[in-house]
ZAROKE-503461 format. One record per residue (C-alpha): residue in one letter; chain; x, y, z. Coordinates in nm, 3 decimals, padded with zeros to 5 digits, always signed. Layout:
@rest = A kette = A u = X v = Y w = Z .
...
***
This chain:
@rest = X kette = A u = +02.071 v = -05.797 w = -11.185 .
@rest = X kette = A u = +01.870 v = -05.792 w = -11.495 .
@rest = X kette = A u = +01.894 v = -06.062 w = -11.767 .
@rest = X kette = A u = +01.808 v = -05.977 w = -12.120 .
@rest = X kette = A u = +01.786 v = -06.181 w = -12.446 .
@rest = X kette = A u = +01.664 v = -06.039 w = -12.782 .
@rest = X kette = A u = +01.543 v = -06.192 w = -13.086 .
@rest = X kette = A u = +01.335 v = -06.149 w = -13.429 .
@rest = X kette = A u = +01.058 v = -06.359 w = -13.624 .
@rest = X kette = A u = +00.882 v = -06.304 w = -13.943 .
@rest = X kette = A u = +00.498 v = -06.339 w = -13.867 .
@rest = X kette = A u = +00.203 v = -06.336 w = -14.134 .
@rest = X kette = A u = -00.182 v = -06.369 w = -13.992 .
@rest = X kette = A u = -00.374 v = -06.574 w = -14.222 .
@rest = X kette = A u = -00.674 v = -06.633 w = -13.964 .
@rest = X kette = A u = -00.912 v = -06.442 w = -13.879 .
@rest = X kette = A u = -00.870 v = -06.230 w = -13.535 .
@rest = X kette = A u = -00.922 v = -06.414 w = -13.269 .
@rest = X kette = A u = -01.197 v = -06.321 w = -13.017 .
@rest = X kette = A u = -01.209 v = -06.629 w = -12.747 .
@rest = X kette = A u = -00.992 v = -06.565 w = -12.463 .
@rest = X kette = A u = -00.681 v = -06.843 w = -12.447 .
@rest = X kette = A u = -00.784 v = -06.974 w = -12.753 .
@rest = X kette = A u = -00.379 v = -07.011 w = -12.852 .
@rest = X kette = A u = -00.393 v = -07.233 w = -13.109 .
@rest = X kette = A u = -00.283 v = -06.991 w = -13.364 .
@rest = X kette = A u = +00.035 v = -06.869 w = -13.199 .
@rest = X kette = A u = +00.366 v = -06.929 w = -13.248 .
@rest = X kette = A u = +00.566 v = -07.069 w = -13.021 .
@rest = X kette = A u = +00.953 v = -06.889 w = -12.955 .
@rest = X kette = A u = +01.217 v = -07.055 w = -12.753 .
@rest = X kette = A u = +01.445 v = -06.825 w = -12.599 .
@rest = X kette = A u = +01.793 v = -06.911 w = -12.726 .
@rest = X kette = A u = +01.947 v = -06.963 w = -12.366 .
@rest = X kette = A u = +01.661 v = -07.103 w = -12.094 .
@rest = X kette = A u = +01.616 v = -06.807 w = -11.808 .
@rest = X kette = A u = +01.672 v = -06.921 w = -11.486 .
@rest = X kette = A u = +01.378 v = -07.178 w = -11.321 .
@rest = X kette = A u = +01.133 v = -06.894 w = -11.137 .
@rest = X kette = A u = +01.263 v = -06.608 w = -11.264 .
@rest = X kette = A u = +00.988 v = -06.360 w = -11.416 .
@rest = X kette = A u = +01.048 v = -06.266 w = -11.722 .
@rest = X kette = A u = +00.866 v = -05.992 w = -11.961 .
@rest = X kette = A u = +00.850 v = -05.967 w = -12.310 .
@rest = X kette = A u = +00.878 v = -05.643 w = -12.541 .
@rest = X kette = A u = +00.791 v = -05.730 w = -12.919 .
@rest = X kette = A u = +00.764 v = -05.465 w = -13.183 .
@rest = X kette = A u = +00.694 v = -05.454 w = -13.500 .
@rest = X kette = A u = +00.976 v = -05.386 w = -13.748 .
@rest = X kette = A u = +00.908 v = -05.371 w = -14.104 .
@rest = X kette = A u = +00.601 v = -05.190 w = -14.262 .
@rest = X kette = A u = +00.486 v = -05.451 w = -14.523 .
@rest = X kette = A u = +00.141 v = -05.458 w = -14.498 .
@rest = X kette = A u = -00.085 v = -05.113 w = -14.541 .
@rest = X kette = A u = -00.309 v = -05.156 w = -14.223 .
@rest = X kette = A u = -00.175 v = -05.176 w = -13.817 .
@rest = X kette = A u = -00.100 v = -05.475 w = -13.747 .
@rest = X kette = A u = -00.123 v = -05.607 w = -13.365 .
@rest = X kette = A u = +00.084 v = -05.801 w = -13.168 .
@rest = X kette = A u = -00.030 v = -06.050 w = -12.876 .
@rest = X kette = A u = +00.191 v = -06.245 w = -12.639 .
@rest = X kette = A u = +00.124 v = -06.510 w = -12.410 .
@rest = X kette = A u = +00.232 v = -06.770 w = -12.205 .
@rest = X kette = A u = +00.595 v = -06.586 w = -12.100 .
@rest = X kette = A u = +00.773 v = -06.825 w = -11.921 .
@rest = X kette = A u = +01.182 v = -06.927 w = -11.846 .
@rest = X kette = A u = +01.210 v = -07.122 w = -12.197 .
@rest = X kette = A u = +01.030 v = -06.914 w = -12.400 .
@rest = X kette = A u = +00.689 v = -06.745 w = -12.506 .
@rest = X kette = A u = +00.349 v = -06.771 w = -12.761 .
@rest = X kette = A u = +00.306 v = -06.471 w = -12.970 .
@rest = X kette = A u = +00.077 v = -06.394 w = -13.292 .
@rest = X kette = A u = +00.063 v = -06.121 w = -13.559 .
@rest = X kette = A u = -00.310 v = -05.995 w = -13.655 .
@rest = X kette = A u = -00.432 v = -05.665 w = -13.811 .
@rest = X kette = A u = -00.620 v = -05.394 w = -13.576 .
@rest = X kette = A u = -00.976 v = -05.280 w = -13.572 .
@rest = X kette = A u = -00.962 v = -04.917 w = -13.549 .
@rest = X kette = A u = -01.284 v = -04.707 w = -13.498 .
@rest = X kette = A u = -01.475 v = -04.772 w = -13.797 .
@rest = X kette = A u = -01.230 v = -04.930 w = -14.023 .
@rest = X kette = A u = -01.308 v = -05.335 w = -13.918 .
@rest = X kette = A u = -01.003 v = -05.568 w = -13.972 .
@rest = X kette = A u = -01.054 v = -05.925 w = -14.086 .
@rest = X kette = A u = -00.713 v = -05.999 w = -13.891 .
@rest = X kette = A u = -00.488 v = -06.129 w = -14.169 .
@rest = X kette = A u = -00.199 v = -05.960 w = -14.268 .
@rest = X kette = A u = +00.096 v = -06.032 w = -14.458 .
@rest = X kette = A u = +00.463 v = -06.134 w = -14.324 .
@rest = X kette = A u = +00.616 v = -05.838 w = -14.114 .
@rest = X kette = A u = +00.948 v = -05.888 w = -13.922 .
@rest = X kette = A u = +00.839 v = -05.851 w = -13.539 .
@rest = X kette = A u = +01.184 v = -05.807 w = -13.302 .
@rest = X kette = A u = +01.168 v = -05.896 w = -12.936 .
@rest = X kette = A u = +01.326 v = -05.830 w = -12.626 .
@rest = X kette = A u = +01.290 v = -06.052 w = -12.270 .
@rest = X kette = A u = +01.431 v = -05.961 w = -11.962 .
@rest = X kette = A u = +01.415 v = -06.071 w = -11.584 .
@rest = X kette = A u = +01.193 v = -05.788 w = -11.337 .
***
């Protein structure tokens, strides 16, 4: 049987994008508002909700675990059109379930 939690969080980028692999220091950190149970593997499916901002802005997630995950808004490079990363406060919802 599948567990699921869902949630929301209003995330702005004001730093540039970040291009060093598990540099996390500008995440955010979300609790999940009940714990999972210990071992369980748990997945996380954010999506942006509002449309704020004019350009795409990107989601990253990391460090999933039982209590809780890291996530961080920034804006995309697409193609030719280079991003500096920031972006204004967009609502991002959430979903976590067991696999």
């Amino acid at each position: 049987m599948s567990l699921i939690q869902t949630g929301r969080i209003d995330l702005n980028s004001g730093d540039a994008v970040e291009t060093v692999g598990g540099n996390t220091s500008t995440f955010t950190r979300v609790t999940f508002p009940t714990p999972f149970p210990q071992g369980a593997q748990v997945v996380v499916l954010p999506l942006t909700q509002t449309f704020n901002g004019p350009e795409t802005p990107g989601i990253r997630v990391h460090d999933v675990t039982p209590t809780g995950f890291l996530i961080r808004l920034n804006e995309v490079n697409a193609g030719s059109v280079k991003s500096d990363g920031k972006h204004t406060t967009e609502t991002v919802g959430w979903l976590a379930a067991t696999i």
